[in-house]
N, CA, C and O of each residue as an XYZ file, in Angstrom:
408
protein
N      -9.333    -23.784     17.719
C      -8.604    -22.875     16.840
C      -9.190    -21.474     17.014
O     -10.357    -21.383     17.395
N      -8.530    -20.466     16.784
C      -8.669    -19.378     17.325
C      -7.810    -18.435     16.157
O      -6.606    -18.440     15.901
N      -9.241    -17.401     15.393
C      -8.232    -16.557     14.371
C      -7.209    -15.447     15.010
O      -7.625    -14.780     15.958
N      -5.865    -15.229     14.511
C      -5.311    -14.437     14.892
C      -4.718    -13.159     14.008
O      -4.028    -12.179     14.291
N      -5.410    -13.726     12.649
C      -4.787    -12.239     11.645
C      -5.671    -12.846     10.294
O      -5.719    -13.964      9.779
N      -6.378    -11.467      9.969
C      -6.955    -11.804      8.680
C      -6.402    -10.235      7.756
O      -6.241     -9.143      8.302
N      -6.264    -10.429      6.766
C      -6.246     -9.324      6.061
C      -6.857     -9.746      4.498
O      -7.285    -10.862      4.204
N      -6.762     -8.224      3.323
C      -7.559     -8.360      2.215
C      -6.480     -8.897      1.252
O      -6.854     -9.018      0.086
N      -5.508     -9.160      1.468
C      -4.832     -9.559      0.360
C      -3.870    -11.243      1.100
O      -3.060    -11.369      2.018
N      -4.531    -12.289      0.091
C      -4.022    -13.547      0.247
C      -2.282    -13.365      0.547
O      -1.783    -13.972      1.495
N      -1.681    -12.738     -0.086
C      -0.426    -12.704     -0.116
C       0.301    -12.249      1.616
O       0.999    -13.039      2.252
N       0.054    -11.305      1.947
C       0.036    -10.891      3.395
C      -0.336    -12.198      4.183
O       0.696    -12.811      4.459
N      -1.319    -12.743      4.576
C      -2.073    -13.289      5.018
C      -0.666    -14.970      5.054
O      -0.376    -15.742      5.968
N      -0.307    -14.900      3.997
C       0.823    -15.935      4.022
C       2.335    -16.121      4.389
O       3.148    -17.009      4.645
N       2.220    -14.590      4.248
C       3.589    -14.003      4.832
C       3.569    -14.284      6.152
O       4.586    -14.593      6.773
N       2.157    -14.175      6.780
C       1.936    -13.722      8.184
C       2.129    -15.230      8.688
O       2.888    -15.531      9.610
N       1.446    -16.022      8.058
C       1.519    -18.124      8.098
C       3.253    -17.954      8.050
O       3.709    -18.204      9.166
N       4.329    -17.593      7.045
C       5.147    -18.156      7.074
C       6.434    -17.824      8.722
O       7.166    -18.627      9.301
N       6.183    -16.236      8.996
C       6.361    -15.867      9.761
C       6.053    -16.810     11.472
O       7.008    -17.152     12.169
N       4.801    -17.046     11.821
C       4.802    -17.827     13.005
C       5.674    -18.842     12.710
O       6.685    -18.907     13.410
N       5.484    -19.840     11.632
C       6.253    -21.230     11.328
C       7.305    -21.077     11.321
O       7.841    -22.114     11.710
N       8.300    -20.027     10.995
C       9.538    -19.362     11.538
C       9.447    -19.614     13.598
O      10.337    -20.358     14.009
N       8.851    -19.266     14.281
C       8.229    -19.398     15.536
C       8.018    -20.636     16.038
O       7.895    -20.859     17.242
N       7.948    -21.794     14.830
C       7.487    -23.222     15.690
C       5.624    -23.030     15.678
O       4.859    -23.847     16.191
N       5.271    -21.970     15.085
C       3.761    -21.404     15.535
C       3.047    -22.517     14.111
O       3.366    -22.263     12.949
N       1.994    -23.823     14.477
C       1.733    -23.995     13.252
C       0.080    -23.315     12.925
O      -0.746    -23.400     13.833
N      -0.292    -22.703     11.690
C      -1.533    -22.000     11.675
C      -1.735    -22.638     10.429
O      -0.949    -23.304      9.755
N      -3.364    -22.210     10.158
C      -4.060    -22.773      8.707
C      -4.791    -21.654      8.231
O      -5.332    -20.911      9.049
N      -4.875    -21.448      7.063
C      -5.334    -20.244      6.333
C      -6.636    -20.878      6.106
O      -6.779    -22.005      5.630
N      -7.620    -20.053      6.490
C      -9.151    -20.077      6.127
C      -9.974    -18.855      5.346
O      -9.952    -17.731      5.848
N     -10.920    -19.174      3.729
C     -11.122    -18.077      3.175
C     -10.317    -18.145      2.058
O     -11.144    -17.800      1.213
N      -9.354    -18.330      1.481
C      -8.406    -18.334      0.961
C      -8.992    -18.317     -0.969
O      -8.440    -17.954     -2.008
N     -10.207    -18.852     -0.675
C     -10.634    -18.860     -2.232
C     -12.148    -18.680     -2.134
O     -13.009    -19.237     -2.815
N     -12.293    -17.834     -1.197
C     -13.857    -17.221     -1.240
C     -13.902    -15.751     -1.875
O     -14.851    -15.020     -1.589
N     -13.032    -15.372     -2.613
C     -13.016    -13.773     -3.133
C     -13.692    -14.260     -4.371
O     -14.103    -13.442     -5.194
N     -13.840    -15.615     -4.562
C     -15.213    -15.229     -5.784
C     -16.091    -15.076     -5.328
O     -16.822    -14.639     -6.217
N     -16.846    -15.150     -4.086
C     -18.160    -14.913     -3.738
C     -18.445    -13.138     -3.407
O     -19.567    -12.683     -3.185
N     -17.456    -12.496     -3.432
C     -17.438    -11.356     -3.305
C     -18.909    -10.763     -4.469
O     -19.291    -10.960     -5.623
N     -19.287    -10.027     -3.353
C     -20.775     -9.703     -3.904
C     -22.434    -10.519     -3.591
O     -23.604    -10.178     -3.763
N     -21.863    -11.516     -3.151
C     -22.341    -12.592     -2.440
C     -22.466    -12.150     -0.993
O     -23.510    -11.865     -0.407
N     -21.290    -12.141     -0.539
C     -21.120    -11.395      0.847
C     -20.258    -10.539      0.661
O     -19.404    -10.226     -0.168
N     -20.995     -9.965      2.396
C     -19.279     -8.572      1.928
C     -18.233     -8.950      1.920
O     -17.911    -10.062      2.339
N     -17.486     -8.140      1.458
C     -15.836     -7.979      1.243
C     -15.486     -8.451      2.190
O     -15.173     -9.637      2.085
N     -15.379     -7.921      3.323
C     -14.496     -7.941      4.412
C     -14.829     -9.350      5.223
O     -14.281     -9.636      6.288
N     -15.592    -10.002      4.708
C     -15.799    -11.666      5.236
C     -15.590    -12.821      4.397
O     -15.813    -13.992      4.705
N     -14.943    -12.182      2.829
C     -14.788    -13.284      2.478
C     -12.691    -12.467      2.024
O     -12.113    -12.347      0.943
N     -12.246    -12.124      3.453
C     -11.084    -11.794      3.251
C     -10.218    -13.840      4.039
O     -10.557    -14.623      4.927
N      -9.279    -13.797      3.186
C      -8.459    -14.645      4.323
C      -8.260    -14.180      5.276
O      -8.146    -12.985      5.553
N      -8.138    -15.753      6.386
C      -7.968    -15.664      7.315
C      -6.843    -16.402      8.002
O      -6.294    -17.276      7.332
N      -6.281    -16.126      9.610
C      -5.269    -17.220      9.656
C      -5.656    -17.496     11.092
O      -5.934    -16.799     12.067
N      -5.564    -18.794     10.835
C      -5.638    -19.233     12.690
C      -5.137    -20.041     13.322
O      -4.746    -20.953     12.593
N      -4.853    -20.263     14.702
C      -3.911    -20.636     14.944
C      -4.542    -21.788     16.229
O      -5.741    -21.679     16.485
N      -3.885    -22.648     16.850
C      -4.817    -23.342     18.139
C      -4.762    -22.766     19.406
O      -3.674    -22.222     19.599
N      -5.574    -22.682     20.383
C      -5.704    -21.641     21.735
C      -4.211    -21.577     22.342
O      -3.818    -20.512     22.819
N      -3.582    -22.438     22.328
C      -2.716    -22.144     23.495
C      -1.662    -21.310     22.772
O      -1.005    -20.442     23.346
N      -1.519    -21.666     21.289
C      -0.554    -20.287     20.627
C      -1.238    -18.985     20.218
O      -0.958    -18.071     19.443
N      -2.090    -19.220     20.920
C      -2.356    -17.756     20.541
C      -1.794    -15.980     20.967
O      -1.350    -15.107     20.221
N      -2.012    -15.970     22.231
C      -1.549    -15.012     22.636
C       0.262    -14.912     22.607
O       0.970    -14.120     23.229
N       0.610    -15.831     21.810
C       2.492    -15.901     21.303
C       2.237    -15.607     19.945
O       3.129    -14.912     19.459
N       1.173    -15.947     19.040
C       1.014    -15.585     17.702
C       0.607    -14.194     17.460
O       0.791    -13.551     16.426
N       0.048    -13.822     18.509
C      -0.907    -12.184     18.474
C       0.820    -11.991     18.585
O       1.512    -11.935     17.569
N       1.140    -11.941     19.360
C       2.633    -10.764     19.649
C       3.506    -10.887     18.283
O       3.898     -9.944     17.596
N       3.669    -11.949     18.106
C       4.697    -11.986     16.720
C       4.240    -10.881     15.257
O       4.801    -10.151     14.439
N       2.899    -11.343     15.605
C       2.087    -11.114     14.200
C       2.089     -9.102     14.699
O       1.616     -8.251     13.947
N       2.545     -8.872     15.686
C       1.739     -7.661     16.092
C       3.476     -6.790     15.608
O       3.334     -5.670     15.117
N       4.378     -7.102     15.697
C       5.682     -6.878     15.604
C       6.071     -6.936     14.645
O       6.723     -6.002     14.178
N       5.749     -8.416     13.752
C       5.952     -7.889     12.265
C       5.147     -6.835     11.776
O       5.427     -6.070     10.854
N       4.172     -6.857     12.436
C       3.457     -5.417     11.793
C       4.081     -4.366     11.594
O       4.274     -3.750     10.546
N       4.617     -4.025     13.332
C       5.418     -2.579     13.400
C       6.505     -2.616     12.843
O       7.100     -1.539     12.870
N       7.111     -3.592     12.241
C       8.446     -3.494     11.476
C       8.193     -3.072      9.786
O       9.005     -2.486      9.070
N       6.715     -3.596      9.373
C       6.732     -3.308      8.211
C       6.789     -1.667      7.631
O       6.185     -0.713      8.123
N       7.569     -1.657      6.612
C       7.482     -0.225      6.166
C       5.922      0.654      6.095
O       4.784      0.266      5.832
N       6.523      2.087      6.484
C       4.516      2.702      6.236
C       5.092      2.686      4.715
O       6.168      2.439      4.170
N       3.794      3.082      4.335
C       3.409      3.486      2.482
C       4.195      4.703      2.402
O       4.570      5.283      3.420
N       4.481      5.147      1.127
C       4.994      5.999      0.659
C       3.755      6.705     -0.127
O       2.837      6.113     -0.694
N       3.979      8.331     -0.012
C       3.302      9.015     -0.406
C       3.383      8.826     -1.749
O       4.412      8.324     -2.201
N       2.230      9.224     -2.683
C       2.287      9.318     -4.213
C       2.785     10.773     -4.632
O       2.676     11.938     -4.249
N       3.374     10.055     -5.607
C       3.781     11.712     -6.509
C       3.563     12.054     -7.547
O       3.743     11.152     -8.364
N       3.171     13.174     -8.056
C       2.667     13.443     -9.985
C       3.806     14.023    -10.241
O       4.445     14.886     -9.639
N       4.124     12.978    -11.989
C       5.114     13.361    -12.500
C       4.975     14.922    -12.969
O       3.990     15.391    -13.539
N       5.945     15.497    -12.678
C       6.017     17.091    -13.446
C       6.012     16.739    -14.721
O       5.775     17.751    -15.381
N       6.143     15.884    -15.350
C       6.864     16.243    -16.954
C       4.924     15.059    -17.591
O       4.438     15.658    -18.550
N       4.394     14.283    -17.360
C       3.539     13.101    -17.895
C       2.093     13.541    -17.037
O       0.939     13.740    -17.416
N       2.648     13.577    -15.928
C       1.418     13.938    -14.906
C       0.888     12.248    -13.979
O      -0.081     12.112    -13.231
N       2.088     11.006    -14.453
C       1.254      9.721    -14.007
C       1.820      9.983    -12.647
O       2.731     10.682    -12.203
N       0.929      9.152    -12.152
C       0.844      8.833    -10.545
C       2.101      7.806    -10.181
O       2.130      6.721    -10.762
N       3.329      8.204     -9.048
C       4.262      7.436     -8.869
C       4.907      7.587     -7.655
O       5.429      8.635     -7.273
N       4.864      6.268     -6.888
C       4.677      5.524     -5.808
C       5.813      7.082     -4.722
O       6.419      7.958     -5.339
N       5.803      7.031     -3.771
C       6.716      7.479     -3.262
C       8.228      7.003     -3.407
O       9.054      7.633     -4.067
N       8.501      5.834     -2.727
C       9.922      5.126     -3.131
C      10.540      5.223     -4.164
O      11.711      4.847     -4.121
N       9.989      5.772     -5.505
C      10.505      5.720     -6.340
C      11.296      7.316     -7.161
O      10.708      8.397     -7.116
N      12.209      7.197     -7.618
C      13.289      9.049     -8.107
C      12.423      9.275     -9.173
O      11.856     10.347     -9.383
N      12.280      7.899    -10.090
C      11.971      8.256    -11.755
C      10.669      7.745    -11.812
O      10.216      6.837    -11.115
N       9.805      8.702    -13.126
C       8.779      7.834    -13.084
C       8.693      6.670    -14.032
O       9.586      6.416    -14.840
N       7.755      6.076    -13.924
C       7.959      5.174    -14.512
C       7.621      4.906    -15.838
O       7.863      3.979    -16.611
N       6.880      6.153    -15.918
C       5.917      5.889    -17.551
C       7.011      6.741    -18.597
O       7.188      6.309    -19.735
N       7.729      7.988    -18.117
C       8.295      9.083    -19.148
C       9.879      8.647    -18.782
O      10.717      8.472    -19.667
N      10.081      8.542    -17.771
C      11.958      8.471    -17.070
C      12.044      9.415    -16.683
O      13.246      9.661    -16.779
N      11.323     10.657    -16.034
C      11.748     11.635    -15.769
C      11.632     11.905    -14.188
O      10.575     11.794    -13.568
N      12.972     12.308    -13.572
C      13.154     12.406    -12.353
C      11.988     12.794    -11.850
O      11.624     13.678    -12.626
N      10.752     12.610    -10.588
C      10.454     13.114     -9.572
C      10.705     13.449     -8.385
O      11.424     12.772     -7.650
N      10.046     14.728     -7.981
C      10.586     15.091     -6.351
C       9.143     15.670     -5.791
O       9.045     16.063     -4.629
């Protein structure tokens, strides 16, 4: 077995599992409930992980590498003129007052 995508948030990390299996690709999530040890070790080793067996690998790197580039970038943040809260790019109104942002 051979990891092919880890990231910090479990949720991603499953998207990314459901995605190959879409593929015929079968993988196993490793890590998955070590974010209590956080502080224990670092962060970034007790992130999930996903892996997959050698011979799918270099078919799982490409998939996994494509959904990447398809995913949306982030949206810039914006301060409401009228409240001053912090609100996501994607979004017209904010969310705390209702008042249009631009």
């Amino acid at each position: 077995m051979v990891r092919v995508y880890t990231g910090q948030v479990l949720a991603l990390v499953e998207i990314m599992k459901d995605i190959l299996k879409m593929h015929n690709i079968e993988s196993h999530i490793k890590n998955q409930y070590l974010s209590a040890a956080v502080g224990e070790i670092p962060p970034h080793e007790s992130w999930p992980q996903l892996w997959v067996s050698d011979q799918d690998f270099e078919h799982a790197r490409k998939i996994i590498a494509e959904a990447e580039k398809d995913s949306p970038e982030p949206q810039d943040v914006l301060i409401c003129s009228k409240c001053g809260e912090e609100v996501e790019g994607q979004f017209a109104v904010c969310w705390n007052c209702g008042a249009a942002v631009d």
